[in-house]
PDB file with SEQRES, HELIX, SHEET and CRYST1 records, atoms N, CA, C and O in Angstrom:
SEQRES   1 A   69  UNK UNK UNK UNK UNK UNK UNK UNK UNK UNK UNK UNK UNK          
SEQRES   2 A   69  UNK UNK UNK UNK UNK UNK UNK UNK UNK UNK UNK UNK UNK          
SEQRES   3 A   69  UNK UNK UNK UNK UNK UNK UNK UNK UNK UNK UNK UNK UNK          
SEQRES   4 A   69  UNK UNK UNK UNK UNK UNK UNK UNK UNK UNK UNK UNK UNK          
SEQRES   5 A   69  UNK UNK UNK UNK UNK UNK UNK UNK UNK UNK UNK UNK UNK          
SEQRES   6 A   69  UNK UNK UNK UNK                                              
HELIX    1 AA1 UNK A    4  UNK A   14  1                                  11    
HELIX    2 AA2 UNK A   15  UNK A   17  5                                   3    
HELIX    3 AA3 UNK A   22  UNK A   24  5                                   3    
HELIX    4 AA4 UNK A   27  UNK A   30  1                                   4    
HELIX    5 AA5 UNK A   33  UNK A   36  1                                   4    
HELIX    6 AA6 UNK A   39  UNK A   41  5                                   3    
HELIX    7 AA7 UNK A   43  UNK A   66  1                                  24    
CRYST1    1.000    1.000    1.000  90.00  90.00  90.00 P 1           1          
ATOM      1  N   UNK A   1      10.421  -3.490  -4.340  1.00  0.00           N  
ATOM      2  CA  UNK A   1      10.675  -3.962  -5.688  1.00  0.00           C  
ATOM      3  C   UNK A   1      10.409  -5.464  -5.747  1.00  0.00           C  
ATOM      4  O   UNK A   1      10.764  -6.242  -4.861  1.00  0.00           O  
ATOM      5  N   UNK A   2       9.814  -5.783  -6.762  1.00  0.00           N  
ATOM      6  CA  UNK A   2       9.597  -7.006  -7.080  1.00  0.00           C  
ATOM      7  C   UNK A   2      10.625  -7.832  -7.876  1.00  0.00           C  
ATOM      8  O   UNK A   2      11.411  -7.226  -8.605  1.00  0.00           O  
ATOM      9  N   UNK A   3      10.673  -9.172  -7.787  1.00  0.00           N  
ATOM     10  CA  UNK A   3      11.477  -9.395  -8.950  1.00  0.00           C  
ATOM     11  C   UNK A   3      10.801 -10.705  -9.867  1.00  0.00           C  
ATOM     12  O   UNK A   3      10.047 -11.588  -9.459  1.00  0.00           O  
ATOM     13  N   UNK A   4      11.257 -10.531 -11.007  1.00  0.00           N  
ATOM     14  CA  UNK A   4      10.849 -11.250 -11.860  1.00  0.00           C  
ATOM     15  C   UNK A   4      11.352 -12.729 -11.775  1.00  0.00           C  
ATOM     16  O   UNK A   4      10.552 -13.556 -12.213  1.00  0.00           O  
ATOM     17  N   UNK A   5      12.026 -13.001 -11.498  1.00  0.00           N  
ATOM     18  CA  UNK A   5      12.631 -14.769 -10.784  1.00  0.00           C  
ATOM     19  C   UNK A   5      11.403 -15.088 -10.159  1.00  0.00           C  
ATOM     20  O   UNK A   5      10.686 -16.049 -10.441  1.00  0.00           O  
ATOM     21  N   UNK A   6      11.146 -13.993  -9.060  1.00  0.00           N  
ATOM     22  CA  UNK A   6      10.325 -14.712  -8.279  1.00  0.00           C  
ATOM     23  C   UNK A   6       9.073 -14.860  -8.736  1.00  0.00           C  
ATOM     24  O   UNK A   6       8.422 -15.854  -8.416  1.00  0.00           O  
ATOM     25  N   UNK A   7       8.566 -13.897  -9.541  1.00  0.00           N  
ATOM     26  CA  UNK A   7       7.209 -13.903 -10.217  1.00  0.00           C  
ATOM     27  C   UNK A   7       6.844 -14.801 -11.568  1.00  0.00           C  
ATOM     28  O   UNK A   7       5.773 -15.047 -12.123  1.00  0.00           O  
ATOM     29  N   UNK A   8       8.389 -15.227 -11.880  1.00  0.00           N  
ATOM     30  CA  UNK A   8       8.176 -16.701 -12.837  1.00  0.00           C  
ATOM     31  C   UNK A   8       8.046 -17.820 -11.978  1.00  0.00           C  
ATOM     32  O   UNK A   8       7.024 -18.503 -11.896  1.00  0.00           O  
ATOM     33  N   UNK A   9       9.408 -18.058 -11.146  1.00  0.00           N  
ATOM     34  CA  UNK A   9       9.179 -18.868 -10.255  1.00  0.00           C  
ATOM     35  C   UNK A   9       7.420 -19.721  -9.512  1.00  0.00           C  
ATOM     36  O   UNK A   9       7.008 -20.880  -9.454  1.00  0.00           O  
ATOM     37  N   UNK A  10       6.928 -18.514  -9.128  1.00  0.00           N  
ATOM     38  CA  UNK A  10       5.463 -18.443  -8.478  1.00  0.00           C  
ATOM     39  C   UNK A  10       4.707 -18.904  -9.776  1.00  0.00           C  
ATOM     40  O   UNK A  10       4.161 -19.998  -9.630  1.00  0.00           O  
ATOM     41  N   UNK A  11       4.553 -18.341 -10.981  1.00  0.00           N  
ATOM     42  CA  UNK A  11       4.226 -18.591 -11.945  1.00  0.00           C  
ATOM     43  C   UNK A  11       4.173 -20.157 -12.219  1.00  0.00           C  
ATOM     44  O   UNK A  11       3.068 -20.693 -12.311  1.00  0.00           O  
ATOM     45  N   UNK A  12       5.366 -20.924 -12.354  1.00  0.00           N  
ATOM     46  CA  UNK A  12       5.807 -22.016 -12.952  1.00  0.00           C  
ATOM     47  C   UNK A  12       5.041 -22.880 -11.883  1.00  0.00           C  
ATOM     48  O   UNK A  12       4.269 -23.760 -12.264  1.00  0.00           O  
ATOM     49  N   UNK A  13       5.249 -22.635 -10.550  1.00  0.00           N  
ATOM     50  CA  UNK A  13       5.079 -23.626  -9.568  1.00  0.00           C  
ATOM     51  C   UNK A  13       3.374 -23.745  -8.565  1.00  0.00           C  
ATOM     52  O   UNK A  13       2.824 -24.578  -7.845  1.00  0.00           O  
ATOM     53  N   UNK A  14       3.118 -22.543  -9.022  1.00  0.00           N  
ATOM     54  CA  UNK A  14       1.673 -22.241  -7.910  1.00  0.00           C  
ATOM     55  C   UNK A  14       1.061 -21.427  -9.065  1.00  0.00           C  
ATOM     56  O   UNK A  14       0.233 -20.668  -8.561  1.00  0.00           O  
ATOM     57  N   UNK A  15       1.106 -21.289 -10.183  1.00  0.00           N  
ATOM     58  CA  UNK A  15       0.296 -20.239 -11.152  1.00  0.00           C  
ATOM     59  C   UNK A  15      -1.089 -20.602 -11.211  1.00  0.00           C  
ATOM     60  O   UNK A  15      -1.947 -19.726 -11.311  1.00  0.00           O  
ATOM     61  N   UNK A  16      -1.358 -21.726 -11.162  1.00  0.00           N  
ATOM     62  CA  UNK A  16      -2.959 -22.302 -11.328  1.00  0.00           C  
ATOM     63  C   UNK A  16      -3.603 -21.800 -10.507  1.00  0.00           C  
ATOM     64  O   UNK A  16      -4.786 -21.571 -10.762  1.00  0.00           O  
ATOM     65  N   UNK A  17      -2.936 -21.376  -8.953  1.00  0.00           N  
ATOM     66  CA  UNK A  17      -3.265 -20.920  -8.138  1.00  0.00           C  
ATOM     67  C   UNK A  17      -3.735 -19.324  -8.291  1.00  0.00           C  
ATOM     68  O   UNK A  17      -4.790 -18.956  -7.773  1.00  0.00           O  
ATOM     69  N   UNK A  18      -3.158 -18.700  -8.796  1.00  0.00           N  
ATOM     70  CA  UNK A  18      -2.849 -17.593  -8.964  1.00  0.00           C  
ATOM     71  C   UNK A  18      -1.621 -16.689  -8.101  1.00  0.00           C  
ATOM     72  O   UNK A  18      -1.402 -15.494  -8.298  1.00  0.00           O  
ATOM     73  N   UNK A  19      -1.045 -17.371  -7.322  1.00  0.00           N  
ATOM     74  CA  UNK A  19      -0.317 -16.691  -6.724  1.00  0.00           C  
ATOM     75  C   UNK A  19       1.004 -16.259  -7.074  1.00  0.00           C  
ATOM     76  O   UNK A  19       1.883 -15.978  -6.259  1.00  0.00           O  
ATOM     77  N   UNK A  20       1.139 -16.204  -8.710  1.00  0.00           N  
ATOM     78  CA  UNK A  20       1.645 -14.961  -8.957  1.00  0.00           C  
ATOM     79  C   UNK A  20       0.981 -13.417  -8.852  1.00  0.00           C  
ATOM     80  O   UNK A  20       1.748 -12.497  -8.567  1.00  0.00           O  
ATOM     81  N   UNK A  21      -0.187 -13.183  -9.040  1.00  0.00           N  
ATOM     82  CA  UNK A  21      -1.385 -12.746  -9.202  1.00  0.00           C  
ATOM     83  C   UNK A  21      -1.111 -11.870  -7.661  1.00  0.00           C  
ATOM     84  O   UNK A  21      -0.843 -10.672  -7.758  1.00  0.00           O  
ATOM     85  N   UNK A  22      -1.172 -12.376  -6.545  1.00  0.00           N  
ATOM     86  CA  UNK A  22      -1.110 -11.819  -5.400  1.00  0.00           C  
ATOM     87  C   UNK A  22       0.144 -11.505  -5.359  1.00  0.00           C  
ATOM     88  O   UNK A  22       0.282 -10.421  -4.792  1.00  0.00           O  
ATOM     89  N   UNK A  23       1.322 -12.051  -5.773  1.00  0.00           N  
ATOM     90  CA  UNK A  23       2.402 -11.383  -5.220  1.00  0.00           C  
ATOM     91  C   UNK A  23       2.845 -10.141  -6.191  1.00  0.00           C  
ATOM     92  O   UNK A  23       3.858  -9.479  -5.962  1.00  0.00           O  
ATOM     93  N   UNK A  24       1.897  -9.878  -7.401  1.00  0.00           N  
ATOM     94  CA  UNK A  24       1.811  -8.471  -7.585  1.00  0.00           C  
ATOM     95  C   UNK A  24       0.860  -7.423  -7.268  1.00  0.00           C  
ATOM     96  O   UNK A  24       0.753  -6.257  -7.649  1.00  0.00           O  
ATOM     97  N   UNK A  25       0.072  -8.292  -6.314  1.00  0.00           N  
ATOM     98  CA  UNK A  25      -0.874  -6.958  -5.687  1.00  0.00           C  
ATOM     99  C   UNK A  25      -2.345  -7.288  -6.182  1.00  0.00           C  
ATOM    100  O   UNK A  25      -3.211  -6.769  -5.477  1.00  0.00           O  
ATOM    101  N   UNK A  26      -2.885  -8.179  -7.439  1.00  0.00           N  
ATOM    102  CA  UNK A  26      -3.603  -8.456  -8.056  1.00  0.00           C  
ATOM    103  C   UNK A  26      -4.499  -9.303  -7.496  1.00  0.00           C  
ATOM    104  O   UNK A  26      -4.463 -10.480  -7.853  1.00  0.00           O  
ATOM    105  N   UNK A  27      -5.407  -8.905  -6.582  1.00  0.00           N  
ATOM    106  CA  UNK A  27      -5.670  -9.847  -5.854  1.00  0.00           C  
ATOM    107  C   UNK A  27      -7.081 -10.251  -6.551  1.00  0.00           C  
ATOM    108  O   UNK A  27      -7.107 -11.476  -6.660  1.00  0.00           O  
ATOM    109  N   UNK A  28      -8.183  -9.693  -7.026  1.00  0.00           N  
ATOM    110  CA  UNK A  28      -8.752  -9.728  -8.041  1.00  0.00           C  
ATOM    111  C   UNK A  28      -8.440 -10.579  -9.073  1.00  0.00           C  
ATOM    112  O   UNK A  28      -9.252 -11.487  -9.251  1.00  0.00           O  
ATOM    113  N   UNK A  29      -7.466 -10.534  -9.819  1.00  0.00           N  
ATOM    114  CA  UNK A  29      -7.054 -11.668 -10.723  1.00  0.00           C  
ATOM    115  C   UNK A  29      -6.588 -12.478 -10.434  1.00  0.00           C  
ATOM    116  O   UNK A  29      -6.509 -13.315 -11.334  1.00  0.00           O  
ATOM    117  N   UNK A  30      -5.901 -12.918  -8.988  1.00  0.00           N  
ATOM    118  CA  UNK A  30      -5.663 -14.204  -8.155  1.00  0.00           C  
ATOM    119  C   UNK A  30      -7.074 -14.676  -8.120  1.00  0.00           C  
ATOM    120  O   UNK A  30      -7.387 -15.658  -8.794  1.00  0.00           O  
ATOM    121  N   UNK A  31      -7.888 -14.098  -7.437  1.00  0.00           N  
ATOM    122  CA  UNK A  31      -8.880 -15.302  -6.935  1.00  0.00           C  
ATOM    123  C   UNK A  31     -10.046 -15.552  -8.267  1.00  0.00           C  
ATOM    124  O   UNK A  31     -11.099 -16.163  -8.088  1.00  0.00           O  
ATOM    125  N   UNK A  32      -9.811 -15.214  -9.029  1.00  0.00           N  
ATOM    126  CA  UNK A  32     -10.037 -15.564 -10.335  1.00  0.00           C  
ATOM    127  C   UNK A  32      -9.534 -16.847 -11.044  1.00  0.00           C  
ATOM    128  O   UNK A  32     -10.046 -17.803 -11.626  1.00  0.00           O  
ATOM    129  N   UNK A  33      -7.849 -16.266 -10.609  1.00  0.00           N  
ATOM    130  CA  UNK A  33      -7.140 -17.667 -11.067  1.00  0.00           C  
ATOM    131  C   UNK A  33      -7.460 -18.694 -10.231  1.00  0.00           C  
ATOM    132  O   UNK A  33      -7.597 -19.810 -10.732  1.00  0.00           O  
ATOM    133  N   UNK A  34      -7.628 -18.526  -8.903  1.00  0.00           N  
ATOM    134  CA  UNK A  34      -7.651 -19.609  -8.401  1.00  0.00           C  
ATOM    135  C   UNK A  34      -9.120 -20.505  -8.257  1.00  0.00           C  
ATOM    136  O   UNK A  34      -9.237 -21.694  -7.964  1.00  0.00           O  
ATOM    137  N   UNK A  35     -10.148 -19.541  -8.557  1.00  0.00           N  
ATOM    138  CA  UNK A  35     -11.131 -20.659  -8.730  1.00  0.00           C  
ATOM    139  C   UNK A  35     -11.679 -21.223 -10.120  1.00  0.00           C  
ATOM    140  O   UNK A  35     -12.632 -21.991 -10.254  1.00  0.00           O  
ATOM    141  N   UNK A  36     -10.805 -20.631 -11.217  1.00  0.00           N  
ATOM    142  CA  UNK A  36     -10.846 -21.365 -12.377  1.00  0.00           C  
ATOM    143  C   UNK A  36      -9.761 -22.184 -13.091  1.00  0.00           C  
ATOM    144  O   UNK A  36      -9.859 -22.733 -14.188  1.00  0.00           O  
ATOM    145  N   UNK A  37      -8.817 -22.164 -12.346  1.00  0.00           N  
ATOM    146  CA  UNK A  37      -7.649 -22.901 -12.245  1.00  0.00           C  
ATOM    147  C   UNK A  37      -6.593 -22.240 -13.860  1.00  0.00           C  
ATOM    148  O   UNK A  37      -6.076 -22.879 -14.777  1.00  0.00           O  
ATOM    149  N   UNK A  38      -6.646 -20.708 -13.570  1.00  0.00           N  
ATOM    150  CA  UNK A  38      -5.640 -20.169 -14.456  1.00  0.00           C  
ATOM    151  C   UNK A  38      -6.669 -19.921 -15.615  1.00  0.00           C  
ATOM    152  O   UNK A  38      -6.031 -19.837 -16.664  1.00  0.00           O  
ATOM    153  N   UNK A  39      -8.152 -19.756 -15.852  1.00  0.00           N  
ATOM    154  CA  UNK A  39      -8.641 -19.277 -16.414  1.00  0.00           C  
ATOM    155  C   UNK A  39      -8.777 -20.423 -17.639  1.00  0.00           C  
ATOM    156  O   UNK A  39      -8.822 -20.189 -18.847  1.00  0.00           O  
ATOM    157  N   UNK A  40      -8.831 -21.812 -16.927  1.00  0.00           N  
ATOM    158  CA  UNK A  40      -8.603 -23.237 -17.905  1.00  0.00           C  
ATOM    159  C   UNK A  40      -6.958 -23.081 -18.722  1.00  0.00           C  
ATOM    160  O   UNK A  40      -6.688 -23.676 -19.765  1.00  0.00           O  
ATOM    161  N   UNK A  41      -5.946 -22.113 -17.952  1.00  0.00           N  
ATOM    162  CA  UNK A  41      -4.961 -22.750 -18.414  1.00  0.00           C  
ATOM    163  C   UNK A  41      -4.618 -22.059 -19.652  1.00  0.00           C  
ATOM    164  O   UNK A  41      -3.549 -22.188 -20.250  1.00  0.00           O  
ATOM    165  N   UNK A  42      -5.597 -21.317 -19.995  1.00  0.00           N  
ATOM    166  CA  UNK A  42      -4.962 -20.342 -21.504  1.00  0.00           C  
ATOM    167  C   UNK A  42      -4.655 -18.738 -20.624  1.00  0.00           C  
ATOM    168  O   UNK A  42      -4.204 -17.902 -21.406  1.00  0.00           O  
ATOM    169  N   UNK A  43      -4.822 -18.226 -19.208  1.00  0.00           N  
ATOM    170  CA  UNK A  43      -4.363 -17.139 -18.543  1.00  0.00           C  
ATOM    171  C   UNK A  43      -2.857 -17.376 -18.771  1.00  0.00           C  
ATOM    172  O   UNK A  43      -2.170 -16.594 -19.429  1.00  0.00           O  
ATOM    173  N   UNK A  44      -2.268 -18.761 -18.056  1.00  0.00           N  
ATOM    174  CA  UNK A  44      -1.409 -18.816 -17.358  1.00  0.00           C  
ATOM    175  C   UNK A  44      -0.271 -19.052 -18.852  1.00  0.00           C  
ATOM    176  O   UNK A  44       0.942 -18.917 -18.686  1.00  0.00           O  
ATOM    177  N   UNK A  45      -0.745 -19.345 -20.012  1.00  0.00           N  
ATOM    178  CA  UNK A  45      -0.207 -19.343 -21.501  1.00  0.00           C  
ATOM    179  C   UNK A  45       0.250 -17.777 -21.803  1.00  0.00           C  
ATOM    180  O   UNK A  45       1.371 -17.467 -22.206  1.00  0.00           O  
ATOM    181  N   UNK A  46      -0.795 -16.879 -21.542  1.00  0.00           N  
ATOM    182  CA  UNK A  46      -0.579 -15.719 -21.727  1.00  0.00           C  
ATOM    183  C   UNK A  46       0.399 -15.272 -21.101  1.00  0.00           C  
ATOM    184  O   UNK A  46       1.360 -14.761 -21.676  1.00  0.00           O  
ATOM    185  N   UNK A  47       0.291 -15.415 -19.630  1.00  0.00           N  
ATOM    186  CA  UNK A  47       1.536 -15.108 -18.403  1.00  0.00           C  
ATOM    187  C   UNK A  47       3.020 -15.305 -18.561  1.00  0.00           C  
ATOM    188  O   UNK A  47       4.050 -14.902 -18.019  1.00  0.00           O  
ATOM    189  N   UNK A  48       2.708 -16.020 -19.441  1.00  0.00           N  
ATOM    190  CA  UNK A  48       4.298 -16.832 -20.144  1.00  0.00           C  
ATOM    191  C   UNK A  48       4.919 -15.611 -20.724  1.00  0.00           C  
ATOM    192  O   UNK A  48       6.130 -15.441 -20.574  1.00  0.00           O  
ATOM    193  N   UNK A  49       4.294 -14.862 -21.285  1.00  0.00           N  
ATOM    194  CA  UNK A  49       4.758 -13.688 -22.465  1.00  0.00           C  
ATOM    195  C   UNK A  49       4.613 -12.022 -21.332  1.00  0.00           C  
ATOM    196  O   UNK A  49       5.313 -11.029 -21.532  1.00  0.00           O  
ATOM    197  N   UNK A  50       3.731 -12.111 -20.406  1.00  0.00           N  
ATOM    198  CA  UNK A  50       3.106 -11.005 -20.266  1.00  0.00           C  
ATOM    199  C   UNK A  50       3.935 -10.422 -18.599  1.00  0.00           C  
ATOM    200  O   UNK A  50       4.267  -9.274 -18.301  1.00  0.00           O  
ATOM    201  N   UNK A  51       4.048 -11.500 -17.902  1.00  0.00           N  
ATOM    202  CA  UNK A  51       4.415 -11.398 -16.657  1.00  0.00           C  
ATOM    203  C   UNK A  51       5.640 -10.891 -16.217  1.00  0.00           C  
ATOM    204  O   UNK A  51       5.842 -10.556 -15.050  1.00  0.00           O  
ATOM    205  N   UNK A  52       6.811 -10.795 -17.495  1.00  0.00           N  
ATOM    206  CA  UNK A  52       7.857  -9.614 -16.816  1.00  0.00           C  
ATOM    207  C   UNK A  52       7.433  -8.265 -16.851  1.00  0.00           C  
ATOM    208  O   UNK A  52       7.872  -7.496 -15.996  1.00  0.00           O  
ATOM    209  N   UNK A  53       6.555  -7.820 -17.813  1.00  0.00           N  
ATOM    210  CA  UNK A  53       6.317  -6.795 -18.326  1.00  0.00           C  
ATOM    211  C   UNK A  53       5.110  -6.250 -16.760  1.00  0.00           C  
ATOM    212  O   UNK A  53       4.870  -5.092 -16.417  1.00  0.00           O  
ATOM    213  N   UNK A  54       4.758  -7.103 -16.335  1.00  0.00           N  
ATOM    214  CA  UNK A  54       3.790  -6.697 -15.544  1.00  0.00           C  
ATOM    215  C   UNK A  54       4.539  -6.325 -14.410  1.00  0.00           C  
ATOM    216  O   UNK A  54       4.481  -5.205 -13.904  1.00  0.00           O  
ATOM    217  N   UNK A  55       5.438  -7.507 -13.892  1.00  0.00           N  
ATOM    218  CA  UNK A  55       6.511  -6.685 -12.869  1.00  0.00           C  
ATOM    219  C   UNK A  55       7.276  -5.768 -12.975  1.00  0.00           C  
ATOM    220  O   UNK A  55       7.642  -5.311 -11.892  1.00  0.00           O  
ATOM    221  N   UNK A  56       7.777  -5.183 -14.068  1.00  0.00           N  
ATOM    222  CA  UNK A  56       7.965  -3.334 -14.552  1.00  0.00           C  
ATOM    223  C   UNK A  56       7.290  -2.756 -14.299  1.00  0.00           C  
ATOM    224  O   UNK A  56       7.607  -1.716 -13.722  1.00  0.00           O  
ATOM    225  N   UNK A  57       5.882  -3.059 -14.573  1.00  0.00           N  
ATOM    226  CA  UNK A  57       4.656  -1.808 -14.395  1.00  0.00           C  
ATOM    227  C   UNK A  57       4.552  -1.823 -13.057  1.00  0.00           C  
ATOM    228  O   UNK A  57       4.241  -0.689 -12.691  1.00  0.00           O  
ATOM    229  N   UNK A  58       4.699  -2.811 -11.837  1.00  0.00           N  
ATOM    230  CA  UNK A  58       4.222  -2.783 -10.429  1.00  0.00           C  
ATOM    231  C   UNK A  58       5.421  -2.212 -10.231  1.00  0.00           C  
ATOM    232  O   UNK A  58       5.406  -1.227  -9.493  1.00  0.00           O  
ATOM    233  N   UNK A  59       6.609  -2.593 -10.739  1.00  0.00           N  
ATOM    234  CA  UNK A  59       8.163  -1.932 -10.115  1.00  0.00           C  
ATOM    235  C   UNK A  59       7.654   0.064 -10.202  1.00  0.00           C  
ATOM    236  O   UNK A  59       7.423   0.951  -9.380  1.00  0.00           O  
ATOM    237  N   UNK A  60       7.688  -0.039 -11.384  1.00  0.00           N  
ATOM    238  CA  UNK A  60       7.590   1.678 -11.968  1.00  0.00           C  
ATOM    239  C   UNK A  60       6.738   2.198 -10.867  1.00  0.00           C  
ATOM    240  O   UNK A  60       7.243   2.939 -10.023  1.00  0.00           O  
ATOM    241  N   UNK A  61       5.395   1.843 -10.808  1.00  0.00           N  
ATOM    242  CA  UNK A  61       4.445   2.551  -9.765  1.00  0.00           C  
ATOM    243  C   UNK A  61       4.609   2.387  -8.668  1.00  0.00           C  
ATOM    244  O   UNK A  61       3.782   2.913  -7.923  1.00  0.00           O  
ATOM    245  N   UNK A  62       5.550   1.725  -8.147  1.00  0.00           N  
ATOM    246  CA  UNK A  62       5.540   1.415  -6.725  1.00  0.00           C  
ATOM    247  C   UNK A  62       6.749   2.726  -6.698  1.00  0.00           C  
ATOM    248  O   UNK A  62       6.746   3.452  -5.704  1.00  0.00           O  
ATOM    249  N   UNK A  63       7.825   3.009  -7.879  1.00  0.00           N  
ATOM    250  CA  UNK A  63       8.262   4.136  -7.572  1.00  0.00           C  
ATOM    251  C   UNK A  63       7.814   4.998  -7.360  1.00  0.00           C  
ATOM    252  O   UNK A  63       7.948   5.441  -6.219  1.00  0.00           O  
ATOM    253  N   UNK A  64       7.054   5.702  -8.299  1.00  0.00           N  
ATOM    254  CA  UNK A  64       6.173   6.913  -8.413  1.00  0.00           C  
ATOM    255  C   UNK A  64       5.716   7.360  -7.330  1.00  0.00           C  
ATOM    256  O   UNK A  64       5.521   8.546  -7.065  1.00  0.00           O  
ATOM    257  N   UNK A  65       5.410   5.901  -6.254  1.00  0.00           N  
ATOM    258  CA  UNK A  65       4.487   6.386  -5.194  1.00  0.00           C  
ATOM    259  C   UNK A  65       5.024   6.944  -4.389  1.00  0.00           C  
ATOM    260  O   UNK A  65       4.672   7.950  -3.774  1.00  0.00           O  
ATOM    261  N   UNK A  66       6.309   6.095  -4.281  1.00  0.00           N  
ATOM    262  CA  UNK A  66       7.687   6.459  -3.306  1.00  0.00           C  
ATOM    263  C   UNK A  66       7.798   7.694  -3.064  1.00  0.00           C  
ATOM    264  O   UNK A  66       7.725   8.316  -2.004  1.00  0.00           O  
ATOM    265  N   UNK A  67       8.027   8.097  -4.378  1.00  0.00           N  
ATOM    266  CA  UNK A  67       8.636   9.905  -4.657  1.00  0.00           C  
ATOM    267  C   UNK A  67       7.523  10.647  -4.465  1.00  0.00           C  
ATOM    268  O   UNK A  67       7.885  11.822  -4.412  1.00  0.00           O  
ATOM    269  N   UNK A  68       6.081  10.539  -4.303  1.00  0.00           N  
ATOM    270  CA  UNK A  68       5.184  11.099  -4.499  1.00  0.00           C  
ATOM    271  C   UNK A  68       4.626  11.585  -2.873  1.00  0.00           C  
ATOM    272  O   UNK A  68       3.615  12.231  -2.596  1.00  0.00           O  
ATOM    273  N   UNK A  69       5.694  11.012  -1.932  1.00  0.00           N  
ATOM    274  CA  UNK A  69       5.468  10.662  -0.175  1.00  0.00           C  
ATOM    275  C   UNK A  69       6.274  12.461   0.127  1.00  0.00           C  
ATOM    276  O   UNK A  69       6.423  12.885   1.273  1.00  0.00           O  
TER     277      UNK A  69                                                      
END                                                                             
């Protein structure tokens, strides 16, 4: 389980980076972020609104998979 502290946290402090991006698995949209520095900075605007919702969706499927073993 992920948590959302930490994925704002990462967000607030290394987001340009993208490494919120990796610590949901997104590694594709990390190195995206990171060689455009947050997509000039209107990604990481979006992330503001979008990024709890995204750690639900990695929480949820990471269940699914669980139960699916």
């Amino acid at each position: 389980m992920k948590s959302k502290t930490t994925a704002y946290l990462l967000w607030f402090f290394l987001g340009v980076f993208g490494v919120h991006k990796f610590y949901l698995g997104k590694i594709g949209m990390g190195i995206l972020y990171l060689f455009t520095a947050g997509f000039f900075g209107i990604g990481l605007l979006i992330d503001l609104f979008t990024l709890g919702g995204e750690v639900d969706t990695y929480n949820a499927l990471a269940i699914a998979k669980a139960y699916r073993r």
